[in-house]
N, C-alpha and C positions, 0 to 999 in steps of 0.2 A: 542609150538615150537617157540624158540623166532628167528627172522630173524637178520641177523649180514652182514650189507652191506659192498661190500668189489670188487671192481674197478665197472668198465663202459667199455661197448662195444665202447664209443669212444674214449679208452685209448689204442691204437694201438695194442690192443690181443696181451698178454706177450709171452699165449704159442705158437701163428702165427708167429712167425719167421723164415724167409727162411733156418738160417741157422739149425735150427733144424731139418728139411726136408731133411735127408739124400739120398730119393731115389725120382727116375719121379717116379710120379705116371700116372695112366690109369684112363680116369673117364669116364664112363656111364652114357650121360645125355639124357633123353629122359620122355617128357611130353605131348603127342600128344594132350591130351586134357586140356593140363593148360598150355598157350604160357606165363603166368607172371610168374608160378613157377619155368617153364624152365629158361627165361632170370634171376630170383632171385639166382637160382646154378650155374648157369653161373656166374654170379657175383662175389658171394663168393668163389668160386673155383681161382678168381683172385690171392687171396690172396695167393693162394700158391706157390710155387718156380716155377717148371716145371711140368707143368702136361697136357696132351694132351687129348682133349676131342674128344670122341666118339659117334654116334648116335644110332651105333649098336653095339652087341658085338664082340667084337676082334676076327679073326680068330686066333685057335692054331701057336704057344703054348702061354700058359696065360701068361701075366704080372707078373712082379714079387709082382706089388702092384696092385689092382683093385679095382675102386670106382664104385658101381652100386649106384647111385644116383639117382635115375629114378620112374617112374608110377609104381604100384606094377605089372602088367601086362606084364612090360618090361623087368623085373628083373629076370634073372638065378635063378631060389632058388638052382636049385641043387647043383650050384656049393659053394651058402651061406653055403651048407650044407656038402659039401665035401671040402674046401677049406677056414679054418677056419682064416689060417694065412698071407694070401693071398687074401682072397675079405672083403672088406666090403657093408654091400648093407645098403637099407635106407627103409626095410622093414623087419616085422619079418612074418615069413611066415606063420606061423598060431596063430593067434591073433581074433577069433570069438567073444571068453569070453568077449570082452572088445567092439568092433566094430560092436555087433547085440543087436538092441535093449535086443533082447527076451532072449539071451545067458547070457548079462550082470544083465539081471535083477535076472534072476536063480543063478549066478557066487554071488551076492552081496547078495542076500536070504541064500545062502549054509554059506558065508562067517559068516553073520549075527548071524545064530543059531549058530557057533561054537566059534565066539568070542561077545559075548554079549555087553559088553563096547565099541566098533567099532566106530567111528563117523556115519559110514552107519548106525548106525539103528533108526539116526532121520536124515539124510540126504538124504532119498530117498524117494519120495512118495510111498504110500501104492501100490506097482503092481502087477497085478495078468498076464500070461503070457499063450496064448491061440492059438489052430491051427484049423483053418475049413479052410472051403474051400466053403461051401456055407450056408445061412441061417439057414436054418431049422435047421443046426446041435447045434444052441443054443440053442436049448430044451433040447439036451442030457447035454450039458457043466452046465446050470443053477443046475441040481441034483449031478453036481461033481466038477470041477477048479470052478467054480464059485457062490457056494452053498453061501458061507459069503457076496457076492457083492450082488446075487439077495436078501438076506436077509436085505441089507441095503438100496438098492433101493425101498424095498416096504417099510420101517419101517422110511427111510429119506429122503422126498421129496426132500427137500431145496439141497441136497449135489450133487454134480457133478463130473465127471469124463469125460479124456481125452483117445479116443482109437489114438494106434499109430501103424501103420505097424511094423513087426520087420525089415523089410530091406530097404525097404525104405527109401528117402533121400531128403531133398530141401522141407521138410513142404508136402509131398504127402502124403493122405488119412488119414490128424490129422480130428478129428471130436471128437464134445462137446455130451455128452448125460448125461439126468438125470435119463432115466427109461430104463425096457427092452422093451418098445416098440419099442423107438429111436432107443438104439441100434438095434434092429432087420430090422429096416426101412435103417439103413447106409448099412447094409450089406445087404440087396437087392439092396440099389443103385446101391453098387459093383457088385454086382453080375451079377447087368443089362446091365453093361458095356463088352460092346464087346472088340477083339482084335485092330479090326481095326477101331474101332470108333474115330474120331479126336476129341482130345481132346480141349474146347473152351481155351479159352484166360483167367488165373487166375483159372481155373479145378483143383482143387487140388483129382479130385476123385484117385485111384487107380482097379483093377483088382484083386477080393480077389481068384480066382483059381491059380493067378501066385504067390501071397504072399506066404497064407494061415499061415504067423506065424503071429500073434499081441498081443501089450501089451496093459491092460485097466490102466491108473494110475489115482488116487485119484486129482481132478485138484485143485493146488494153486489158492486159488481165493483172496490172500490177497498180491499181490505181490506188491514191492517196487515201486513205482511209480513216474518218473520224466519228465519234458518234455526237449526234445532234442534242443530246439531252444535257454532254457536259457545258454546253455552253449558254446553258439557262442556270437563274441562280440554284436551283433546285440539284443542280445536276453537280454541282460540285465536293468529289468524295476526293479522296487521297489514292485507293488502289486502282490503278489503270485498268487491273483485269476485272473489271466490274462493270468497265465500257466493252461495246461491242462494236467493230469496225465498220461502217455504212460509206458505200460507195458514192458520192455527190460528183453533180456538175457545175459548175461555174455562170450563172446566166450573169453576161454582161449588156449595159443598155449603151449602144451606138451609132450617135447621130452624123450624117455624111450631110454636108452642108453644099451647095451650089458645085460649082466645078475646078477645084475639090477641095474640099477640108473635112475632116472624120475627127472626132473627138470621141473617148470612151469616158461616160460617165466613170467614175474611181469607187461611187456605192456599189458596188456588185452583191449577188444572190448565190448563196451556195444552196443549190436545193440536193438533198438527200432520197436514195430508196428508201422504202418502206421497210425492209427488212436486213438483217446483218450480210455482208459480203461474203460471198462462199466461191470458189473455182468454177468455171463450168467444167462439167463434166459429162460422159455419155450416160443417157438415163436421165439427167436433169436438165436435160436443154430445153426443154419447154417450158421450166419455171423458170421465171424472167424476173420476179420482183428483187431478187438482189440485186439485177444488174439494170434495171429502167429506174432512173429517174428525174421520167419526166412527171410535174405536176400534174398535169391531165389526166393520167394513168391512177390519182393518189387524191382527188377530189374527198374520199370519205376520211383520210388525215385533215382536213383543213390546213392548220399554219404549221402542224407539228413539223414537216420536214424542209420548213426554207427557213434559213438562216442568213444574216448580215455576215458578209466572208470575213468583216472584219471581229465579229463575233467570237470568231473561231481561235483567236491568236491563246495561246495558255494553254489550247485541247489538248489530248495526249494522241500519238502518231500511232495509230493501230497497224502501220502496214510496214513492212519493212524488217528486219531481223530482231532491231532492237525495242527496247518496251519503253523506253528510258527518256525519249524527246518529246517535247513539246512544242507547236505549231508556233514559229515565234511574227513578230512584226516585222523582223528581216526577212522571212520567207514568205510572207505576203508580198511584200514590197518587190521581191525577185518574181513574182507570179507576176503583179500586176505589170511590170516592166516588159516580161516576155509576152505577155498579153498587148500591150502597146503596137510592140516590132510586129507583132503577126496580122495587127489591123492592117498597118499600113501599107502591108504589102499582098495583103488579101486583095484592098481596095486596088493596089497598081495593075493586082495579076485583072481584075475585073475592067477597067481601064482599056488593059489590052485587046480586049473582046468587045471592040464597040457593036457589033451586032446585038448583043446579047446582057451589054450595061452602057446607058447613055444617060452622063451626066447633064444637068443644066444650072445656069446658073440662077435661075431663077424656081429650086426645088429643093426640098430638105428630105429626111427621110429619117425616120427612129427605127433602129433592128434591135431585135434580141437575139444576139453573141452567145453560143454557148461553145465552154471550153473544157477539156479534162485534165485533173493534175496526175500524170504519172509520177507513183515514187522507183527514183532510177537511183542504183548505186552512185553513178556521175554523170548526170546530163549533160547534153553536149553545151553549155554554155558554164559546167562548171559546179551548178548546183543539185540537189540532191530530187530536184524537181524539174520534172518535164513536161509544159505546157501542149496539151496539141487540141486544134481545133475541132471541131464536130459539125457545127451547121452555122447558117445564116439565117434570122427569120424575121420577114417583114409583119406588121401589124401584132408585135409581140402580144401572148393572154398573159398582162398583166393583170385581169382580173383573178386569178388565182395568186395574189403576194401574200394576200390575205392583210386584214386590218391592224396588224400588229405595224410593218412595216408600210403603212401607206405613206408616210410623211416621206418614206426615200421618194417616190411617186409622186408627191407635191413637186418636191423641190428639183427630181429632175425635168418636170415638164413647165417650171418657172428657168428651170437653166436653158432650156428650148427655146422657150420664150425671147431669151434676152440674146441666147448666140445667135438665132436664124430669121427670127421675125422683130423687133427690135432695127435692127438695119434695115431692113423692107422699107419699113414704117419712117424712119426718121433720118435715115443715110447710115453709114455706116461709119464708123467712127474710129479717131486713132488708137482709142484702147485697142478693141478688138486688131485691127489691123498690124498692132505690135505684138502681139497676140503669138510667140517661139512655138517651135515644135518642142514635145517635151513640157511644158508651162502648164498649169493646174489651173485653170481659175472658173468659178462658180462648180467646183466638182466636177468637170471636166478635164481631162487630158488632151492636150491638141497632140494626135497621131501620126496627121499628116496634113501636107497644104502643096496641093501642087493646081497649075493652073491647065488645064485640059483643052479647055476651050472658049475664045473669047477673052472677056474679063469676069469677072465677080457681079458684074451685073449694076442694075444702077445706080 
């Protein structure tokens, strides 16, 4: 999929034109538990003609245009659902297959078996996808979902795996194991854990009665490694052995538009652990901080561990045999590429599970994408990197970007603005509709565009 770049968010949005805006719009803004995402739609909503913001919904009768912009909690679905030409909201209302760990891993398994050449079926770790509710019940699960794992845990000491909650969110109840012991010992932990037990300061435990869904996945133990300080002016020395290697994930921002088009913002976040990369090993499976990092987990770092991925191009490659490379702008460009293929077929495998993701065309929806870079002797597309996905997460906490990087946050919720509500508002137009797969414009990548159901809407 070749990329074809083609304007900039700071070239005054063609199709943001007041005069195109034929009608007021009604906007629904409301983010009781994200005061920066709220003031971020506020913002970009500037840009429109006249439009009058709301904290609640409108008493009857409706607007003749209606923006639910809001917390998914806040948002009418009914009327998403009865009022197609009429509202647009900024959530699709039932989107599981993509936003549970456990849902997504079974949506990309089904996907998998029916399309064989998939980039999913080396872009995802090995996951097996399991429900108890208390220990003991892994006796029964070892003779049935998990007959191949206990087979590899007694026959492969050295190999590791990462359990994850399916619902779960903010780095709660990730834990390393090698055997079934381990694992049977995490799930006592939980188990041991009360309601009302306060939880300590840095407790990542979880309450496996309230879960009871988890994924076990196969853990990357060769990931890309770079340290976050060479790439602030301060951090630039000449001997590599003076950086220390820091495991990072990939947060990318991904908007899935009516039914359907996905676009990956192209600003991505590389957020960092908190502490240098080390092996897991028996005995240190319980420290987690080289290998978590999520921000939530690293609140008392502030901005120190999230970087602009493209920040990183020049750093020196901590992982790997050699001391000698440096992260270039071609291997971004190969990241961000196999990052494309993977959306778009994430989005097809979710598609296929209309139970569990229904698109509409009158619904947008912003995720936070997170991805890991394996450094591989030869990936399978060739390169020395291997992209594989992690999660899906709706109502991204972008309030941890921290203020260094909030203008990436302006400009992608002005790019929102003009790809998803823009059209609502004033029709939709030839740019956008000529609009290639592959095509860059306002720092978006179009992923994918397929029509699901219906048309696009009014």
């Amino acid at each position: 999929m070749s990329t074809k770049e083609r304007g900039d968010c700071s070239e005054s949005h063609p199709v943001n034109c007041e005069d195109a805006l034929s009608q007021r719009l009604v906007a629904l803004v409301s983010w009781p538990a994200a005061p920066r995402t709220d003031s971020l739609v506020r913002t970009a909503l500037t840009n429109i003609g006249q439009v009058e913001l709301l904290q609640s919904l409108p008493i009857a009768p409706l607007p003749p245009k209606l923006l639910q912009w809001a917390a998914y909690d806040s948002i009418d679905h009914s009327l998403t659902a009865t009022e197609p030409n009429r509202v647009l909201s900024s959530a699709y209302t039932i989107r599981k297959a993509l936003i549970r760990k456990h849902f997504l891993a079974r949506c990309i398994r089904s996907y998998v078996l029916k399309h064989h050449r998939s980039v999913l079926a080396t872009s995802v770790p090995r996951t097996w996808d399991i429900e108890l509710s208390f220990a003991h019940e892994l006796d029964e699960l070892w003779h049935d979902e998990l007959w191949d794992l206990g087979e590899e845990l007694e026959t492969s000491p050295g190999r590791w795996y990462i359990l994850k909650p399916g619902m779960a969110d903010a780095g709660m109840g990730i834990r390393l194991f090698s055997s079934k012991d381990t694992l049977r010992e995490i799930f006592e932990e939980f188990e041991g854990r009360s309601d009302d037990e306060e939880a300590e300061s840095g407790d990542t435990s979880v309450i496996t009665s309230q879960l009871r869904h988890f994924v076990i996945q196969e853990y990357i133990a060769t990931p890309l490694l770079l340290d976050p300080r060479e790439s602030l002016p301060s951090g630039h020395v000449n001997a590599a052995e003076r950086f220390r290697g820091h495991k990072f994930h990939l947060r990318t921002y991904v908007v899935a538009s009516g039914a359907l088009r996905v676009y990956m913002y192209r600003r991505m976040l590389a957020l960092f652990s908190c502490e240098p990369y080390d092996l897991p090993r028996r005995g240190n499976d319980k420290y987690l901080l080289p290998h978590l990092t999520n921000t939530s987990l690293q609140i008392h770092r502030g901005e120190e561990g999230v970087r602009l991925f493209d920040e990183l191009i020049g750093c020196h490659i901590l992982s790997g045999s050699r001391g000698d490379l440096l992260l270039s702008e071609l291997d971004i460009a190969d990241i961000k590429e196999q990052m494309a293929r993977i959306l778009a077929d994430v989005f097809k495998a979710a598609v296929e599970q209309p139970v569990h993701f229904q698109v509409l065309p009158n619904a947008f929806e912003l995720y936070g994408v997170d991805f890991l870079v394996s450094h591989v002797q030869s990936g399978s597309h060739g390169a020395h990197f291997q992209l594989n996905i992690l999660e899906v997460n709706a109502e991204p906490a972008i309030e941890l970007t921290g203020r260094r990087l909030t203008w990436i946050l302006e400009d992608l919720f002005k790019s929102i603005q003009v790809v998803c509500i823009a059209p609502f508002v004033g029709g939709v137009s030839d740019q956008l509709n000529s609009w290639k797969v592959g095509e860059v414009r306002y720092n978006m990548q179009k992923c994918l565009d397929m029509q699901v159901r219906g048309g696009m809407g009014w």
